[in-house]
C-alpha positions as CSV (number, residue, x, y, z in Angstrom):
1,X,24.9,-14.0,29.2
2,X,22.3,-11.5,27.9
3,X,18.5,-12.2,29.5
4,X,17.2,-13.6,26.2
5,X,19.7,-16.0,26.0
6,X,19.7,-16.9,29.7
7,X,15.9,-17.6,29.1
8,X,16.7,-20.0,26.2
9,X,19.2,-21.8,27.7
10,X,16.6,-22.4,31.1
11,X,14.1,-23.8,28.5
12,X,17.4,-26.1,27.1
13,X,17.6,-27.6,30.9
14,X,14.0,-27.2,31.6
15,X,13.5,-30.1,28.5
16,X,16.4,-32.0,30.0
17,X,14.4,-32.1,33.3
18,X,10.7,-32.5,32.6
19,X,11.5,-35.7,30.4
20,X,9.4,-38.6,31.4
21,X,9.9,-41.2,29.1
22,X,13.0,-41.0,27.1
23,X,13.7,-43.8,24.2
24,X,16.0,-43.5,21.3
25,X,14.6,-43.6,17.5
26,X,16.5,-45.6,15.0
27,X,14.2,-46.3,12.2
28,X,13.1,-44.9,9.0
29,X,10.4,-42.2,9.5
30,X,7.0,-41.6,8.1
31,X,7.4,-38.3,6.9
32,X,11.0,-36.5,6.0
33,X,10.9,-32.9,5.4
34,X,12.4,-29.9,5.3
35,X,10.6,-26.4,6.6
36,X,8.2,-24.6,3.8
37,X,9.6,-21.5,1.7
38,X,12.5,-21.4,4.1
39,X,14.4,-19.0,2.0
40,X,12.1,-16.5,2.6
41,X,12.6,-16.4,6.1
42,X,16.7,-15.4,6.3
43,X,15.7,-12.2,5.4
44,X,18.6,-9.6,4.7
45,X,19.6,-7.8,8.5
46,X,21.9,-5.0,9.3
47,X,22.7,-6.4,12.6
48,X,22.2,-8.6,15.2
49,X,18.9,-9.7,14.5
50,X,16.0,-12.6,15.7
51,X,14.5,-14.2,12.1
52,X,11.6,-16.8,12.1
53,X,9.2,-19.4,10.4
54,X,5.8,-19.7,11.4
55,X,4.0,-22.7,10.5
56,X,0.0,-23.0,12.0
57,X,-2.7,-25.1,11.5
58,X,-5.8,-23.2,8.9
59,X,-8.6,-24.0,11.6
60,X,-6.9,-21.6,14.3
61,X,-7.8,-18.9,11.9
62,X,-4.4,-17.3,12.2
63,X,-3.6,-15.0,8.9
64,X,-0.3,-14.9,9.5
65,X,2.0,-17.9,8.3
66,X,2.4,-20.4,6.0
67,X,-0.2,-23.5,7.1
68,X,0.8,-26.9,7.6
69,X,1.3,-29.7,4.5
70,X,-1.8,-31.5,5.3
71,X,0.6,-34.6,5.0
72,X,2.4,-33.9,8.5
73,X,-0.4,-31.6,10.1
74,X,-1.5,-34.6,11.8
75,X,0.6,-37.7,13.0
76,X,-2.1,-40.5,13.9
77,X,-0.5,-42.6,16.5
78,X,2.5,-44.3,16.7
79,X,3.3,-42.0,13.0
80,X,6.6,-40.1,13.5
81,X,8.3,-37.1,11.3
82,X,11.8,-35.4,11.0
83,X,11.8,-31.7,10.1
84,X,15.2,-30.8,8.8
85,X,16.1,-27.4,9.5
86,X,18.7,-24.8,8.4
87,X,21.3,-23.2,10.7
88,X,22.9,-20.6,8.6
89,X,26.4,-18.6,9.8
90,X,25.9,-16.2,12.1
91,X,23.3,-17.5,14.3
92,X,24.0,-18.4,18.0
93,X,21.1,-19.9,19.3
94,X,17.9,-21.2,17.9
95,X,14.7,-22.5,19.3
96,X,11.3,-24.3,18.2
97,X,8.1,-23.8,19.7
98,X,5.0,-26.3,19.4
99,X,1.6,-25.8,20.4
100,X,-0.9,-28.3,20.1
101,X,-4.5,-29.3,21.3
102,X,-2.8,-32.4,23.5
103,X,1.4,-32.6,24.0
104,X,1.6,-36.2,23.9
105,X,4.0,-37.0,21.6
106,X,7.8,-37.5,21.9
107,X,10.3,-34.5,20.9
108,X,14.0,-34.1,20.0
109,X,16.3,-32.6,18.1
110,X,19.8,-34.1,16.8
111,X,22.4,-32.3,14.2
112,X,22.7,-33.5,11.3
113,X,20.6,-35.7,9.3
114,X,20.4,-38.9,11.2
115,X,18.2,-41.4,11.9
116,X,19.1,-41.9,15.3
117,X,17.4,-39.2,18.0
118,X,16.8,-39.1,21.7
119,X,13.3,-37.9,22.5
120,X,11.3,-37.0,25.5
121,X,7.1,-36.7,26.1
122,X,7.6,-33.1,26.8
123,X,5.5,-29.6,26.5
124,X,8.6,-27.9,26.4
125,X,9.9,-25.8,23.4
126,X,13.3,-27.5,23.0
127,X,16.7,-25.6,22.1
128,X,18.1,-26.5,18.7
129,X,20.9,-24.9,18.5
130,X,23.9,-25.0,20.2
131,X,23.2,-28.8,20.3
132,X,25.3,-28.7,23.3
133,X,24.7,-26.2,25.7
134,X,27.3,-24.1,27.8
135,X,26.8,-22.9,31.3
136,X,28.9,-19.8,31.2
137,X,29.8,-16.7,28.8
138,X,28.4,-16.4,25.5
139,X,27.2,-18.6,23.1
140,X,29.6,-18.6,19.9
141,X,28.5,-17.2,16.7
142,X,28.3,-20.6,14.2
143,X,30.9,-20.1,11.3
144,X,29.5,-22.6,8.3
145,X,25.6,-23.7,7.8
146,X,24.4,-26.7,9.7
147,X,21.2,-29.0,9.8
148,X,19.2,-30.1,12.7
149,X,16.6,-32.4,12.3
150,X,13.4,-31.8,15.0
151,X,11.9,-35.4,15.6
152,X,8.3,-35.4,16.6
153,X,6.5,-39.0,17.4
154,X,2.7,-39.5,18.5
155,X,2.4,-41.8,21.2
156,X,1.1,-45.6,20.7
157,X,-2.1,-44.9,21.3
158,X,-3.1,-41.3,20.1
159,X,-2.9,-39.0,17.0
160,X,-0.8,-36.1,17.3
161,X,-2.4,-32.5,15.5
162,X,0.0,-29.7,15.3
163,X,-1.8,-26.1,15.8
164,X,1.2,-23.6,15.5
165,X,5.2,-24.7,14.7
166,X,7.3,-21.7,15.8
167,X,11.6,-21.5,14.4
168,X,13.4,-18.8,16.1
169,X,17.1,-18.1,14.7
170,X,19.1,-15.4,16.5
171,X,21.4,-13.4,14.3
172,X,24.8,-13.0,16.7
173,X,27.5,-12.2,13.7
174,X,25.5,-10.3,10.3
175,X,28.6,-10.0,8.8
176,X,28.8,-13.8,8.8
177,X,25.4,-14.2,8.0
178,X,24.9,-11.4,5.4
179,X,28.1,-13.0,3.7
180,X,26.5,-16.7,3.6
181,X,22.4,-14.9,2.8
182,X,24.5,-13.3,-0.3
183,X,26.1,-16.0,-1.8
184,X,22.9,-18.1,-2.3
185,X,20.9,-18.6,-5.6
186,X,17.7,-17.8,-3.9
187,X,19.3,-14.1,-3.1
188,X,20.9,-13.0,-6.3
189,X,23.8,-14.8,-5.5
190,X,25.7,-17.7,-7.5
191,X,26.5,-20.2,-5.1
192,X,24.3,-23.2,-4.2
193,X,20.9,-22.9,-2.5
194,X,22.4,-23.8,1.0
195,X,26.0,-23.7,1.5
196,X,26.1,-27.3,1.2
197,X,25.9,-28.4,-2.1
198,X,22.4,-28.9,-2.1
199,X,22.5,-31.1,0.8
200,X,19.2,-29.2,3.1
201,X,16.8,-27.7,0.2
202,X,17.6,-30.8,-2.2
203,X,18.3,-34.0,0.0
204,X,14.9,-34.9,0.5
205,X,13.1,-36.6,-2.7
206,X,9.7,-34.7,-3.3
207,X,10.6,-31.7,-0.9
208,X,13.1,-30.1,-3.2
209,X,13.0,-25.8,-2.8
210,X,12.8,-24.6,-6.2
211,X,15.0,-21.0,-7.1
212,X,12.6,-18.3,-6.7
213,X,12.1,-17.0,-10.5
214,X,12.2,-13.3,-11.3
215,X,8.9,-12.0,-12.2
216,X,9.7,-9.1,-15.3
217,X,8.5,-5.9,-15.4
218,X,6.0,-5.3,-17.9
219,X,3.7,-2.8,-16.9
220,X,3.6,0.4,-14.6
221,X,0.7,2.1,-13.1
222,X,1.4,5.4,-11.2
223,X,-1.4,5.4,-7.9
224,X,-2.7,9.2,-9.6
225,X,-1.8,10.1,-13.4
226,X,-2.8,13.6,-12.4
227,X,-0.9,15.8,-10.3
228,X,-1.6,19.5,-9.9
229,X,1.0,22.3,-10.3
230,X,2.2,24.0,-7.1
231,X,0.4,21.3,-5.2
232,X,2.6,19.2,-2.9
233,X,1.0,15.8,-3.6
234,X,2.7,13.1,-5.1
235,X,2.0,9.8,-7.0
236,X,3.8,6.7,-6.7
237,X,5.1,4.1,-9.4
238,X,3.2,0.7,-8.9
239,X,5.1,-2.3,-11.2
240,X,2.9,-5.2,-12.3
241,X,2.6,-8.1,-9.5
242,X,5.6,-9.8,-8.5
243,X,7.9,-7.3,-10.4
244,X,10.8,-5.3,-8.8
245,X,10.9,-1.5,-9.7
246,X,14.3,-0.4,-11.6
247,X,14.8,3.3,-12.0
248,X,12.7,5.6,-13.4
249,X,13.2,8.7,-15.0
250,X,10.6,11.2,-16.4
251,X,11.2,13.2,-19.5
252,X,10.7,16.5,-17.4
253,X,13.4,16.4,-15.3
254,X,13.0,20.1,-14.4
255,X,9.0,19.6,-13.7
256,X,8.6,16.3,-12.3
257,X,11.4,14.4,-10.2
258,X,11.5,10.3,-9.2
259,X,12.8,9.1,-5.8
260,X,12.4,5.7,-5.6
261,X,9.0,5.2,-6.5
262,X,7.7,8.3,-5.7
263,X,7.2,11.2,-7.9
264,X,6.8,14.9,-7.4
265,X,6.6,18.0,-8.9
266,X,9.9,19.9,-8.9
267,X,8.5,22.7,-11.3
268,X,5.2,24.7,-12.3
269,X,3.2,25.2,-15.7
270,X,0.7,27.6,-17.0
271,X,-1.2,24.8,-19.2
272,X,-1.6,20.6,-18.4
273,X,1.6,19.4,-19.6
274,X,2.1,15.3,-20.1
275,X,5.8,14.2,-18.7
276,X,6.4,10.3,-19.5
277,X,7.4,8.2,-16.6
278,X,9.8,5.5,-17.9
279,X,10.9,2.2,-16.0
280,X,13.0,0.3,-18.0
281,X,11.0,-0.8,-20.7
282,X,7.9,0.4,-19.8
283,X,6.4,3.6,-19.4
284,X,3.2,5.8,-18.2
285,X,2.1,9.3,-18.6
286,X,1.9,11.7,-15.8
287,X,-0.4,15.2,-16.6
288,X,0.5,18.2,-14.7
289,X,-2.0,20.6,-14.8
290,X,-1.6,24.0,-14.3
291,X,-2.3,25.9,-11.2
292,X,-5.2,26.8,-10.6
293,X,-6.2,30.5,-9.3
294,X,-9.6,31.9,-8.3
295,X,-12.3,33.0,-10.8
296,X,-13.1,36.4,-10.1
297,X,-15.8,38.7,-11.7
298,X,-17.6,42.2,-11.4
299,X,-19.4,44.5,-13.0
300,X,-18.2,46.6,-15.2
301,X,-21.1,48.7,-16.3
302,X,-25.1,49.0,-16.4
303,X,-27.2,49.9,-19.1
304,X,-31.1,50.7,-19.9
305,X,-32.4,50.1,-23.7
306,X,-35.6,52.4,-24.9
307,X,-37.6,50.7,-22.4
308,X,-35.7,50.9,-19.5
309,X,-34.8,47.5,-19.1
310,X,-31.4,46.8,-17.4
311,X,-28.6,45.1,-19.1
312,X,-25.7,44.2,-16.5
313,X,-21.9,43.7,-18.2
314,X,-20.3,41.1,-16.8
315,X,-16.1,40.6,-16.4
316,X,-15.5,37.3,-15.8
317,X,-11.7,36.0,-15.3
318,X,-11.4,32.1,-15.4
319,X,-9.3,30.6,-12.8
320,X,-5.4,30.2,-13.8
321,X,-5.5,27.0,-16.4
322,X,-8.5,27.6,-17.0
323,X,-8.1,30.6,-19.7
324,X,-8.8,29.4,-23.5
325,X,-10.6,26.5,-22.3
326,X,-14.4,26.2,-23.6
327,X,-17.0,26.0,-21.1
328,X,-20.9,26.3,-20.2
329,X,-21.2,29.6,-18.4
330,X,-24.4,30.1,-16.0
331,X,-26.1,33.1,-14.4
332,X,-28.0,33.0,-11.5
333,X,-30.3,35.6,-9.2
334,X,-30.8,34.8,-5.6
335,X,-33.5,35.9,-3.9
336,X,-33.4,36.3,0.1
337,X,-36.1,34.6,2.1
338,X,-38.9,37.2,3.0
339,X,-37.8,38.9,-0.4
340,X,-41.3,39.3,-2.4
341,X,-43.6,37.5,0.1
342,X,-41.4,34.5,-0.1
343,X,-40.6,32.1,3.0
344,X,-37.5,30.8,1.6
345,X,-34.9,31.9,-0.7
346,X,-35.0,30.8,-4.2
347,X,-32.5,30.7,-7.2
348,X,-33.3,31.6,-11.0
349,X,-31.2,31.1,-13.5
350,X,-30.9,33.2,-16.8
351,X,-31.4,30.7,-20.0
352,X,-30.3,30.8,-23.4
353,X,-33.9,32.4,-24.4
354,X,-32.9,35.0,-21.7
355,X,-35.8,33.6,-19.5
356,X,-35.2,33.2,-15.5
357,X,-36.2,30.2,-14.7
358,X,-35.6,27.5,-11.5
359,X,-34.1,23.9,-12.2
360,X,-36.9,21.6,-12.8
361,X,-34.4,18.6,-13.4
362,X,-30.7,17.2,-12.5
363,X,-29.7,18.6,-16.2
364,X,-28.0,22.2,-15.3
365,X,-27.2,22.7,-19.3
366,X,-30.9,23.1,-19.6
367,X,-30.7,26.6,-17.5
368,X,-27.4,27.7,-18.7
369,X,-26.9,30.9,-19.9
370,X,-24.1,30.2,-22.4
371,X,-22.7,27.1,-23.8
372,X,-19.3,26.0,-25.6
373,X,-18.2,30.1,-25.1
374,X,-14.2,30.5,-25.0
375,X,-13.0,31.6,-21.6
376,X,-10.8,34.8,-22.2
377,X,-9.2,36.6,-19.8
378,X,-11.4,38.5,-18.7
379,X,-14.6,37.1,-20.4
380,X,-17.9,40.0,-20.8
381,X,-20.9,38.6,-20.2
382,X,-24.0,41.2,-20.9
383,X,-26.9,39.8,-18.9
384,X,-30.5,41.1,-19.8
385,X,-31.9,40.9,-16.6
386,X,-35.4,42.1,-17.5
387,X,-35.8,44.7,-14.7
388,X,-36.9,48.6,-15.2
389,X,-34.9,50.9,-13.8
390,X,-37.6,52.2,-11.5
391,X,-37.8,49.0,-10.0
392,X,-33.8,48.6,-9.6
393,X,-34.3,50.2,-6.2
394,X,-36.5,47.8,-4.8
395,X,-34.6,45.0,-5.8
396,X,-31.6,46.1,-4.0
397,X,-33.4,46.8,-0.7
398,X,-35.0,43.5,-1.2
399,X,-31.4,41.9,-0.8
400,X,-31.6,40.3,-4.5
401,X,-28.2,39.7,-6.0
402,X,-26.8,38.4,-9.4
403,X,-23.6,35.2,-9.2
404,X,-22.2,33.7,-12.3
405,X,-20.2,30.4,-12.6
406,X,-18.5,28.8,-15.9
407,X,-17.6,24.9,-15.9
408,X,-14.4,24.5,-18.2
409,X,-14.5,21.4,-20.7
410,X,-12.4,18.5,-18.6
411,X,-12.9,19.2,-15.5
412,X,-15.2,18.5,-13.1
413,X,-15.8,21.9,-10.5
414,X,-17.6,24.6,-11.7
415,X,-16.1,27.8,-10.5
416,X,-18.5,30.3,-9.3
417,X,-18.4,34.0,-8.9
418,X,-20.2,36.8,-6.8
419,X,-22.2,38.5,-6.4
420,X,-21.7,40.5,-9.3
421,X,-24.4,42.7,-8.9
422,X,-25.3,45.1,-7.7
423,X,-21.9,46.6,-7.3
424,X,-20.9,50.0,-6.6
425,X,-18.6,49.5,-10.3
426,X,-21.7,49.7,-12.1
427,X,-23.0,52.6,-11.3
């Protein structure tokens, strides 16, 4: 005998021995029921497996659990209550556990629905299955569903307040068990709710289990509706509350691929491309953009008008998926702390007007150098920069230099280049 089993069958004796005052019930009882939800709790296993139900009381605070009808939370005294409960094929042992603030109270347990129980004032978590223990080898695997009814009676003279109502149901046999979980309503299957016509989840008037109801699929959310080319992040399908997720396909196979409810990208584009995600009925787009590559830029050549004022030209190639986009385009001087008398270093940037100026406000569009221009590949940018040629020396050994940046329409990072100048390529 395995030790988990040794230990329940110790607790089956230890009941037998710490019972003080034993007295057999024959009456009708105050409240008959049957456990909450219980279908939720034979959960599908694989193999031998422990399942359980967890009832407590809301003022523990406990978030796990379903929390006692407020009907039997509390049995004033000398109030009594049978709690039917479901043996399913399969199982070998079971066992209830009950705290409360005070144990005074008389427990049992009898097979079947009866109204005739043994019970002991005990603080012991009785056995309910086997109903008759064996002292030797291992307990046998039950072949068809039974019910046990748990009996719990408050004493004459006090009230009896559950705080936590623990069922424990060892799987022995899954093969026995998976074969019974299957063939209920509750589970997809078509036989009866209990594997006894009815007689557990529908015997007791006002306690009757409803069928779970199917919850359809009308909606699909994916958790990011962007995903970039050649990056290896995904997205997963999300169905509407309550709704199980069929399977999906996209209508890029070759780009985007499903698993479950998780998508990623199989494939790579040179522009956003939109691949519909459909489950079932219901559908979502998905937009791969494009890769994205560094900006880069340089000079490419230096010029002085009549006045010998310098003109820089400016390449500027936009960053993969980027190219034919329309963007704001900015160029900027920085200026080294200590350059000029100056204690700190300071950015201008070139404006429309082909004034430097610093940003006074939050609005960068008011210092941009260009706006709505088409990004080509590469894009020339000729920059007046307002300085002589005699005084392009000084500059240089002052440690000024000359950045530019574009942000594309639709996106949200503005790439930024540099420095540009001055560059060996322009001279």
């Amino acid at each position: 005998m395995d030790i988990n089993k040794q230990y329940a069958f110790l607790k089956y004796v230890a009941l037998a021995l710490i019972v003080t005052i034993k007295s057999t019930l024959v009456m009708a009882y105050t409240y008959d029921e049957t456990l909450q939800d219980y279908a939720s709790s034979f959960s599908a296993v694989t193999g031998p497996a422990t399942l359980y139900s967890y009832q407590k009381n809301p003022v523990t605070g406990i978030s796990s659990g379903l929390n006692f009808p407020v009907t039997w939370q509390t049995l004033s005294a000398g109030q009594d209550m049978r709690l039917k409960l479901l043996v399913p094929p399969g199982v070998d042992y079971g066992s209830i556990y009950i705290q409360a603030m005070s144990m005074d109270a008389f427990i049992g347990t009898c097979e079947g629905v009866t109204n005739t129980c043994t019970l002991g004032l005990t603080n012991a978590s009785p056995v309910f299955w086997p109903q008759t223990p064996i002292t030797s080898g291992e307990y046998p695997a039950l072949t068809t569903p039974k019910i046990v009814s748990l009996v719990v009676k408050a004493s004459a003279t006090n009230a009896f307040t559950f705080t936590s109502l623990a069922i424990t149901w060892h799987i022995k046999d899954p093969a026995l068990y998976q074969a019974w979980r299957s063939a209920r309503n509750w589970a997809g299957g078509t036989g009866d709710c209990d594997g006894l016509n009815g007689e557990y989840c529908l015997g007791t008037p006002g306690n009757t289990i409803p069928t779970p109801t199917t919850t359809p699929l009308t909606s699909i959310t994916l958790s990011s509706g962007t995903l970039t080319s050649g990056n290896s992040a995904t997205s997963t399908i999300i169905p509407n509350t309550g709704a199980t997720l069929p399977s999906c396909t996209s209508s890029n196979a070759s780009l985007v691929s499903i698993a479950g409810n998780r998508v990623s990208l199989t494939g790579t584009v040179t522009q956003n491309t939109t691949v519909i995600i459909t489950c079932g009925s219901v559908s979502a787009n998905l937009i791969v953009k494009a890769a994205v590559g560094a900006a880069t830029g340089n000079c490419v050549g230096e010029t002085a008008d009549a006045n010998g004022k310098i003109t820089v030209r400016i390449a500027l190639t936009p960053a993969t998926g980027d190219a034919n986009k329309t963007a704001t385009v900015w160029v900027a001087a920085w200026l080294p702390a200590n350059a000029f008398f100056m204690n700190e270093s300071v950015v201008f940037f070139l404006d429309k007007e082909k004034a430097w100026k610093q940003i006074t406000s939050p609005i960068l569009a008011d210092v941009a150098f260009e706006t709505g221009r088409k990004l080509e590949a590469p894009t020339f940018l000729n920059v007046p920069t307002g300085v002589y040629s005699v005084e392009k020396s000084i500059l240089v050994a002052s440690g000024v230099k000359l950045y530019a940046g574009y942000l594309a329409t639709g996106e949200t990072e503005m790439k930024v280049v540099g420095p540009v100048w001055p560059s060996a390529s322009c001279q």
